[in-house]
N, CA, C and O atoms as a GROMACS GRO file, in nm:
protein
  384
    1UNK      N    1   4.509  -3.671   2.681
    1UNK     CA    2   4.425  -3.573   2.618
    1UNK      C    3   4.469  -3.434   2.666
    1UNK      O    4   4.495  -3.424   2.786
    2UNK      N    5   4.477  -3.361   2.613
    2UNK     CA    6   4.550  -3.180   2.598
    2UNK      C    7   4.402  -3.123   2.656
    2UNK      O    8   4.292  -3.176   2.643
    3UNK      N    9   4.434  -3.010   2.715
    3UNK     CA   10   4.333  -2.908   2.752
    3UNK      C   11   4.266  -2.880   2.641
    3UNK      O   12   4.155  -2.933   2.637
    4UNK      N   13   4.296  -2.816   2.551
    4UNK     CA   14   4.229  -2.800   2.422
    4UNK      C   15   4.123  -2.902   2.349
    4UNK      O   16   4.019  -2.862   2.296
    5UNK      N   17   4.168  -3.057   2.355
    5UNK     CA   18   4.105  -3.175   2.328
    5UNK      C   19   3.964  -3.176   2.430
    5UNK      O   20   3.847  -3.178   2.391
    6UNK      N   21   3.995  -3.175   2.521
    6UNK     CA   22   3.940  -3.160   2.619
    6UNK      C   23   3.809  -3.095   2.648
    6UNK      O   24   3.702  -3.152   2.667
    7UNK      N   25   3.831  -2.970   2.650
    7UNK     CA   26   3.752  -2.877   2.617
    7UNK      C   27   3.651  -2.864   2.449
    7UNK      O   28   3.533  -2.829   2.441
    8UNK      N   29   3.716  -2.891   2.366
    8UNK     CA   30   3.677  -2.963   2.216
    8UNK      C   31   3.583  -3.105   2.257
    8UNK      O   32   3.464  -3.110   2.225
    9UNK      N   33   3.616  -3.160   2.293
    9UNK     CA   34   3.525  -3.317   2.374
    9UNK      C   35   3.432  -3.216   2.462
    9UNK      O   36   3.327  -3.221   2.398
   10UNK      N   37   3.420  -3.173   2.515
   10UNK     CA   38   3.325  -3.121   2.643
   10UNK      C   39   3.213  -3.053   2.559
   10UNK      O   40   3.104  -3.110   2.569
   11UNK      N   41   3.217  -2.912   2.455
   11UNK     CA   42   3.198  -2.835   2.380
   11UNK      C   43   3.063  -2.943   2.318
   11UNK      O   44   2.944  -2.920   2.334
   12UNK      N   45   3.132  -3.079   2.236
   12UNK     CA   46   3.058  -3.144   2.178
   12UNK      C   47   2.967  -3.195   2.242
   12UNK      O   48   2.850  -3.166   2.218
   13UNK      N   49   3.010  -3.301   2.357
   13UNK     CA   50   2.926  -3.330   2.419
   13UNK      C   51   2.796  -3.259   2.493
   13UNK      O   52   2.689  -3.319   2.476
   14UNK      N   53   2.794  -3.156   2.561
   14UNK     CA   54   2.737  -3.043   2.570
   14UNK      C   55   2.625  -3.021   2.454
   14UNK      O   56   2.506  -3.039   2.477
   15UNK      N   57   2.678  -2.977   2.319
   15UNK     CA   58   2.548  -3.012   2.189
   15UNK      C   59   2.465  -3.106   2.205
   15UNK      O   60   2.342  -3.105   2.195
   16UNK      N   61   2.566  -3.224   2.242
   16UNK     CA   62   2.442  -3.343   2.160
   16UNK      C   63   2.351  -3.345   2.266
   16UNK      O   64   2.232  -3.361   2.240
   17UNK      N   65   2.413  -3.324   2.467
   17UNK     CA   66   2.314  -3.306   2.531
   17UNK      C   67   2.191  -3.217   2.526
   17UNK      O   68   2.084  -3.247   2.579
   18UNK      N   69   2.215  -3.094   2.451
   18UNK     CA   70   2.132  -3.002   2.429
   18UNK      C   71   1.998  -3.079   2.305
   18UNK      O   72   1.876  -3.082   2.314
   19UNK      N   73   2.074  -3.120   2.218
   19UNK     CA   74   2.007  -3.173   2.117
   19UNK      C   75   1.921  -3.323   2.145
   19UNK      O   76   1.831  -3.363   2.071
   20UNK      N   77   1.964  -3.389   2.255
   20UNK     CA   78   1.902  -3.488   2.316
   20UNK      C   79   1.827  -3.485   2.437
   20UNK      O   80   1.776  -3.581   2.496
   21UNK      N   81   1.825  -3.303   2.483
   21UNK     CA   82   1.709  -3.247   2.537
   21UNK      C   83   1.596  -3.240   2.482
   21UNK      O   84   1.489  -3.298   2.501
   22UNK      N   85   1.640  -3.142   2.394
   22UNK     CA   86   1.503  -3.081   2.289
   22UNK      C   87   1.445  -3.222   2.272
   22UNK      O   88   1.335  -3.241   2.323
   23UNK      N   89   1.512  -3.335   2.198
   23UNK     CA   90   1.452  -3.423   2.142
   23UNK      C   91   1.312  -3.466   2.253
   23UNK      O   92   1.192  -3.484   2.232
   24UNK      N   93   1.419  -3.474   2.405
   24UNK     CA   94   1.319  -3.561   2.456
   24UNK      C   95   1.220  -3.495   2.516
   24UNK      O   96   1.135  -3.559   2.578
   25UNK      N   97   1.215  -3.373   2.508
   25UNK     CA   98   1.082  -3.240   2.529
   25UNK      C   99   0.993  -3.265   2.455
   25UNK      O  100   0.876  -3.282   2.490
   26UNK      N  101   1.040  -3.271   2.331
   26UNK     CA  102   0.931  -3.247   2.224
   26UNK      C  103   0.846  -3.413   2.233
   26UNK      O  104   0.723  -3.414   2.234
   27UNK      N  105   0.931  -3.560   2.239
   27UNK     CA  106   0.870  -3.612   2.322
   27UNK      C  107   0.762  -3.638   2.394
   27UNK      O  108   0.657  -3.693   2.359
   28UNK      N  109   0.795  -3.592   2.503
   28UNK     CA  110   0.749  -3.587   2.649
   28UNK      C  111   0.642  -3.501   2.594
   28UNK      O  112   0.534  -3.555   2.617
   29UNK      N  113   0.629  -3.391   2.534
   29UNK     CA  114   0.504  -3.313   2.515
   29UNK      C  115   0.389  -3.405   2.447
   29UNK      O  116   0.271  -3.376   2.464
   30UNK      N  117   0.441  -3.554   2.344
   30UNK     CA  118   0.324  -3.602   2.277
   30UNK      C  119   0.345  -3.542   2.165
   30UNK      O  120   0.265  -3.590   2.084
   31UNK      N  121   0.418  -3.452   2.110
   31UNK     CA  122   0.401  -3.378   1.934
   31UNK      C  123   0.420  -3.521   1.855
   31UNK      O  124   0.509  -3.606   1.858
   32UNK      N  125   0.323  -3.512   1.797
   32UNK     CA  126   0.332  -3.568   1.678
   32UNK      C  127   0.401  -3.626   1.608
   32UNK      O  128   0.365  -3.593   1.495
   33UNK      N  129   0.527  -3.736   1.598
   33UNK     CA  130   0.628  -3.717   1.537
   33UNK      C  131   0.626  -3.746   1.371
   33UNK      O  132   0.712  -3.698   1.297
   34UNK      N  133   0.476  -3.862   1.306
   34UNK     CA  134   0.500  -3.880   1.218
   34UNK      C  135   0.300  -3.838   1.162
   34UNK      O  136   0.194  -3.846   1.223
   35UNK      N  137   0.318  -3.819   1.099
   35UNK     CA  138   0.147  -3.738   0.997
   35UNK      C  139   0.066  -3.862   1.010
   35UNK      O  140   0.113  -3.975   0.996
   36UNK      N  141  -0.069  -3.831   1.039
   36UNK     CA  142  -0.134  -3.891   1.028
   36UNK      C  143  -0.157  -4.005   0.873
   36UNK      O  144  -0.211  -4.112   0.845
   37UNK      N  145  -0.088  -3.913   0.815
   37UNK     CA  146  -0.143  -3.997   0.708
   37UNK      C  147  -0.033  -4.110   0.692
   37UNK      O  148  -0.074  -4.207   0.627
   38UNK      N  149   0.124  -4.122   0.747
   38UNK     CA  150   0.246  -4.176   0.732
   38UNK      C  151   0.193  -4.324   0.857
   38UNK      O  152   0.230  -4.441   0.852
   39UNK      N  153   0.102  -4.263   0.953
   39UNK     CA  154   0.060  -4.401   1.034
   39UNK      C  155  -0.027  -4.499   0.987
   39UNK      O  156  -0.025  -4.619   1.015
   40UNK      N  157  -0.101  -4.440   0.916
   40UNK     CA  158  -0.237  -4.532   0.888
   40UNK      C  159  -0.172  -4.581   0.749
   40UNK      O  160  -0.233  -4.684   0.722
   41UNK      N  161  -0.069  -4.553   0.639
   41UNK     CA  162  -0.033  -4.606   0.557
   41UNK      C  163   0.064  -4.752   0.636
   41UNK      O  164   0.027  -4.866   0.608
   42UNK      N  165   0.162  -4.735   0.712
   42UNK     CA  166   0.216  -4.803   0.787
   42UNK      C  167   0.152  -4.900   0.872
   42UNK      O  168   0.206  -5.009   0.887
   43UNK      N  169   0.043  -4.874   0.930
   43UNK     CA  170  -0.128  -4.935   1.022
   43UNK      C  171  -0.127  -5.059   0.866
   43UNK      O  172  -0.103  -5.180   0.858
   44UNK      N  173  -0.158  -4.977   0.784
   44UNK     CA  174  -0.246  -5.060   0.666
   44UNK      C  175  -0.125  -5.199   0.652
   44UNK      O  176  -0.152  -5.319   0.654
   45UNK      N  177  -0.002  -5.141   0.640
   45UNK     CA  178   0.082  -5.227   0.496
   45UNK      C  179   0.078  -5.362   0.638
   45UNK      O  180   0.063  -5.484   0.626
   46UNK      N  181   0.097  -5.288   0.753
   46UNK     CA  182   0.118  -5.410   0.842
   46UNK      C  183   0.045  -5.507   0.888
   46UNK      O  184   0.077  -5.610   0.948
   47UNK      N  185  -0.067  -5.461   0.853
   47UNK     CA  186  -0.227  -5.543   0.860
   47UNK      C  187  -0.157  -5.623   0.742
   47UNK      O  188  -0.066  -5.698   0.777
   48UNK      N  189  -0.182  -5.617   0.628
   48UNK     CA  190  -0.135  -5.693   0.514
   48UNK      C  191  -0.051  -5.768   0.487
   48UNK      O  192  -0.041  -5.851   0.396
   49UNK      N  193   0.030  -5.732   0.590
   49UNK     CA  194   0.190  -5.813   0.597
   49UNK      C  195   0.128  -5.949   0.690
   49UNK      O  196   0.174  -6.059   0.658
   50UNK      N  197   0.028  -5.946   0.802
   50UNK     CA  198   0.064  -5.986   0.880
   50UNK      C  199  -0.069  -6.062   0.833
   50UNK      O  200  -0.094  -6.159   0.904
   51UNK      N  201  -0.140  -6.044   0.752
   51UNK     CA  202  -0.203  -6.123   0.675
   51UNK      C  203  -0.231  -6.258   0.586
   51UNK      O  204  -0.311  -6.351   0.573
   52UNK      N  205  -0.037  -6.172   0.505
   52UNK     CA  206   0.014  -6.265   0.416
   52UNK      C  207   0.082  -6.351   0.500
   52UNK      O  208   0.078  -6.469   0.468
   53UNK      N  209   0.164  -6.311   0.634
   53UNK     CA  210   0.218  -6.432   0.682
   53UNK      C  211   0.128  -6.538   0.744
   53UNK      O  212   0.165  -6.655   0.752
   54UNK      N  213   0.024  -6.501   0.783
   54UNK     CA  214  -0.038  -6.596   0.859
   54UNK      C  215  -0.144  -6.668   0.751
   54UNK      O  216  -0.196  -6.773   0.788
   55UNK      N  217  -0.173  -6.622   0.637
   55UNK     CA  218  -0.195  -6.731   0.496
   55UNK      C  219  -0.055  -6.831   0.465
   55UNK      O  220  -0.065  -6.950   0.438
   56UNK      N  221   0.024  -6.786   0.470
   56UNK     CA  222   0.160  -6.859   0.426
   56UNK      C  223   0.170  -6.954   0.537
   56UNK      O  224   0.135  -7.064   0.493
   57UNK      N  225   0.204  -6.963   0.674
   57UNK     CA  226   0.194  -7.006   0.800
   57UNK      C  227   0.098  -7.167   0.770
   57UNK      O  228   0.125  -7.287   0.779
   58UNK      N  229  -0.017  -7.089   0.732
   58UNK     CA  230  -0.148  -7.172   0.735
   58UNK      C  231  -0.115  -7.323   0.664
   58UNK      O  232  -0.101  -7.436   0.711
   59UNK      N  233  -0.107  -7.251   0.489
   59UNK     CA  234  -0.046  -7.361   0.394
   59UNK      C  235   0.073  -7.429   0.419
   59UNK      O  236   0.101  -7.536   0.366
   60UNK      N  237   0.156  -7.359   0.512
   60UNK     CA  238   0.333  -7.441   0.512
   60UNK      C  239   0.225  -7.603   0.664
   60UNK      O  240   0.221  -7.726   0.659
   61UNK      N  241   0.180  -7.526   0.742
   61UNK     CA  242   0.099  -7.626   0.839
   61UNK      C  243   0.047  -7.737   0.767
   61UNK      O  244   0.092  -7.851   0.760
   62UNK      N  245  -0.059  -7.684   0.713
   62UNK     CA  246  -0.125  -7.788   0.620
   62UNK      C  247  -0.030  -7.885   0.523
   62UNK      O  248  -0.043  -8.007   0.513
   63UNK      N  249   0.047  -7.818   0.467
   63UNK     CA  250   0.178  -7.946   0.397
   63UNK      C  251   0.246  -8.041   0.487
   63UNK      O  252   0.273  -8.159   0.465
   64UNK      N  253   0.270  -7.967   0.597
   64UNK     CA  254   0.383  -8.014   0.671
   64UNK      C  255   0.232  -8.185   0.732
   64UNK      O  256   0.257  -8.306   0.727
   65UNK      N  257   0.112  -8.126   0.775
   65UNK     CA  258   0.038  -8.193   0.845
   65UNK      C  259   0.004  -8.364   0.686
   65UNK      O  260   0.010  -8.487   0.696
   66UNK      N  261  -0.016  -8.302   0.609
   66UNK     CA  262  -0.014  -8.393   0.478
   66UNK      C  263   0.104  -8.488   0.499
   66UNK      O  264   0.068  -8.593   0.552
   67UNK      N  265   0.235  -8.480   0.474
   67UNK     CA  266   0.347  -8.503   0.469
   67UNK      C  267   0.333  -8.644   0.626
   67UNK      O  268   0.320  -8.766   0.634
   68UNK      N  269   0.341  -8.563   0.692
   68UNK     CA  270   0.315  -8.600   0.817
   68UNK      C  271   0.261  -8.756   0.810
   68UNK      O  272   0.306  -8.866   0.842
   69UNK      N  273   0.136  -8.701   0.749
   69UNK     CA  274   0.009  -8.847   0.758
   69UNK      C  275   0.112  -8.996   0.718
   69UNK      O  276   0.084  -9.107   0.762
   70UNK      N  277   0.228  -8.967   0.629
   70UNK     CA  278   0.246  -9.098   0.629
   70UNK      C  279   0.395  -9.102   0.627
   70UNK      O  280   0.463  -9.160   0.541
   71UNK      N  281   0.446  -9.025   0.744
   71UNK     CA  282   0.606  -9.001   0.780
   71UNK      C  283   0.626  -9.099   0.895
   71UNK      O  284   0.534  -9.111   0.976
   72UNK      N  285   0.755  -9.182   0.909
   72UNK     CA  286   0.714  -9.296   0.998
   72UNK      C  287   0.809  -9.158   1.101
   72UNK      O  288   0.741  -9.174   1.203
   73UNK      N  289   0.863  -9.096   1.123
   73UNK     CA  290   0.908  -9.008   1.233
   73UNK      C  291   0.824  -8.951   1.286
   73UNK      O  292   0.706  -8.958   1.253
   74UNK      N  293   0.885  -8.861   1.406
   74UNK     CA  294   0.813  -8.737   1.470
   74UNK      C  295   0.795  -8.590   1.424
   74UNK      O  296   0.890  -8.524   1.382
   75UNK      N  297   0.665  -8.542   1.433
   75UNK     CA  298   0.660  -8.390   1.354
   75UNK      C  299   0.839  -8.320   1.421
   75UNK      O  300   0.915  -8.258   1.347
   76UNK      N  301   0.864  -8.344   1.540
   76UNK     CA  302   0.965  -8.275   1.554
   76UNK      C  303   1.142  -8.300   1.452
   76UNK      O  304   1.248  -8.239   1.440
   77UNK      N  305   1.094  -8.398   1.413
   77UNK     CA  306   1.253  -8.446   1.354
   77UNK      C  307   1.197  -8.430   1.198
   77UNK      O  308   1.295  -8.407   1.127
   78UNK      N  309   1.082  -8.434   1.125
   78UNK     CA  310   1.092  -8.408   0.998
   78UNK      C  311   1.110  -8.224   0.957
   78UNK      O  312   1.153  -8.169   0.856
   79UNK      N  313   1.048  -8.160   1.104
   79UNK     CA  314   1.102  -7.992   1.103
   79UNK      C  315   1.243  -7.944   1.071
   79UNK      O  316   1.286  -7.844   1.012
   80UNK      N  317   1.329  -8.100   1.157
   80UNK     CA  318   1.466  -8.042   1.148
   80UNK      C  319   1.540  -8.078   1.028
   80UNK      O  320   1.615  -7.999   0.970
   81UNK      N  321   1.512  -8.228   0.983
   81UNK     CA  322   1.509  -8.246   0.827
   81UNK      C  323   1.478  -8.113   0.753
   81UNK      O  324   1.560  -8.039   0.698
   82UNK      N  325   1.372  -8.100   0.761
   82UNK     CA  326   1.355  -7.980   0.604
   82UNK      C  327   1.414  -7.877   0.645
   82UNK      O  328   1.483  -7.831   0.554
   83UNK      N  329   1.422  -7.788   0.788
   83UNK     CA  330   1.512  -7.712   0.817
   83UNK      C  331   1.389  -7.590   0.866
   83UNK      O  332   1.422  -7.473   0.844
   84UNK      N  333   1.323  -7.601   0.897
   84UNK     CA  334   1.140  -7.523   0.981
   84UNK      C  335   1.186  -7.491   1.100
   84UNK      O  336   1.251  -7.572   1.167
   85UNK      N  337   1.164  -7.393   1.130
   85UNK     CA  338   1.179  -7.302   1.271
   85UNK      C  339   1.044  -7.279   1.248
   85UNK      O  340   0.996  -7.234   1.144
   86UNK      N  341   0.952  -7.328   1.404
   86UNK     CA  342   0.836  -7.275   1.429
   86UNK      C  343   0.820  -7.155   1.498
   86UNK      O  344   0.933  -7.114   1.523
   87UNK      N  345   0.740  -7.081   1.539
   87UNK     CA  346   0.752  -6.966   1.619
   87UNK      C  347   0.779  -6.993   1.749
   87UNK      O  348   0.884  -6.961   1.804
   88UNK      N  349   0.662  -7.067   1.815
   88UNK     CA  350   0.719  -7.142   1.918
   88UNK      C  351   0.880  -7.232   1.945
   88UNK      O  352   0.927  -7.254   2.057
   89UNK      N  353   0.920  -7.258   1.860
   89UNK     CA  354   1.080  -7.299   1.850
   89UNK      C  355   1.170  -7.164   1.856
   89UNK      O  356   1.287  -7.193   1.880
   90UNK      N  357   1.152  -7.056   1.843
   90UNK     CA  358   1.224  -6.922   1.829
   90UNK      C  359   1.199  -6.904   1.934
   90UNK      O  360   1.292  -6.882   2.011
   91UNK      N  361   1.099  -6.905   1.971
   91UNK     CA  362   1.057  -6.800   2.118
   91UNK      C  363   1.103  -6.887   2.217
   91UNK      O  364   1.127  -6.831   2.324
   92UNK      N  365   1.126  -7.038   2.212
   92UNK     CA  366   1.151  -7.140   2.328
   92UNK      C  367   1.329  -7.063   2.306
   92UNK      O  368   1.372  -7.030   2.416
   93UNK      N  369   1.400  -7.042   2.223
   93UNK     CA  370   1.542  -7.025   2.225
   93UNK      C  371   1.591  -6.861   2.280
   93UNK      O  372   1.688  -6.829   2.349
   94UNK      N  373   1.499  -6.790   2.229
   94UNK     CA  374   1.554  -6.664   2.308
   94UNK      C  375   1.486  -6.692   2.440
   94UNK      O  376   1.571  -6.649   2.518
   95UNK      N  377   1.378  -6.741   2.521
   95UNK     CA  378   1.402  -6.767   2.647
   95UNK      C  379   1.590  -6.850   2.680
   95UNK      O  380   1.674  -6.767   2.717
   96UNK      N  381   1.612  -6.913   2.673
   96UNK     CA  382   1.710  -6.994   2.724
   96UNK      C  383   1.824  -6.913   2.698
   96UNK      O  384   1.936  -6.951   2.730
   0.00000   0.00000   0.00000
């Protein structure tokens, strides 16, 4: 790298530190970053989201528990048959 490069690399870096000051001031002060009204739309949709999954959740249970009643296997091997990741099955794999 040339003095010139160098100094060109330093120059920049220098900005973005400046610019990743401010950022984390404004931060650290608590401002506001998104409108009240941009949270509670976002608050809402995720209530709803998390609504619909746990209706969906409910019914995939209830099939799977139907199914079940007269499966000569284990709930665990007809999951891997149909191809069902439970939550608890996700969360057991990012532990490990």
């Amino acid at each position: 790298m040339t003095e010139a490069e160098a100094k060109q690399k330093k120059a920049e870096l220098q900005a973005e530190l400046e610019e990743k000051k401010s950022k984390l001031e404004k931060l650290s002060r608590n401002v506001n970053v998104i409108s009240e009204v941009d949270k509670k739309t976002i608050t809402d949709t995720k209530e709803k989201m998390v609504k619909e999954y746990n209706k969906r959740k409910r019914m995939c249970t209830e099939m799977l528990e139907a199914i079940l009643e007269n499966y000569p296997k284990s709930k665990k091997i007809l999951l891997e048959e149909v191809g069902i990741e439970t939550d608890e099955m996700v969360s057991m794999e990012k532990l490990q």
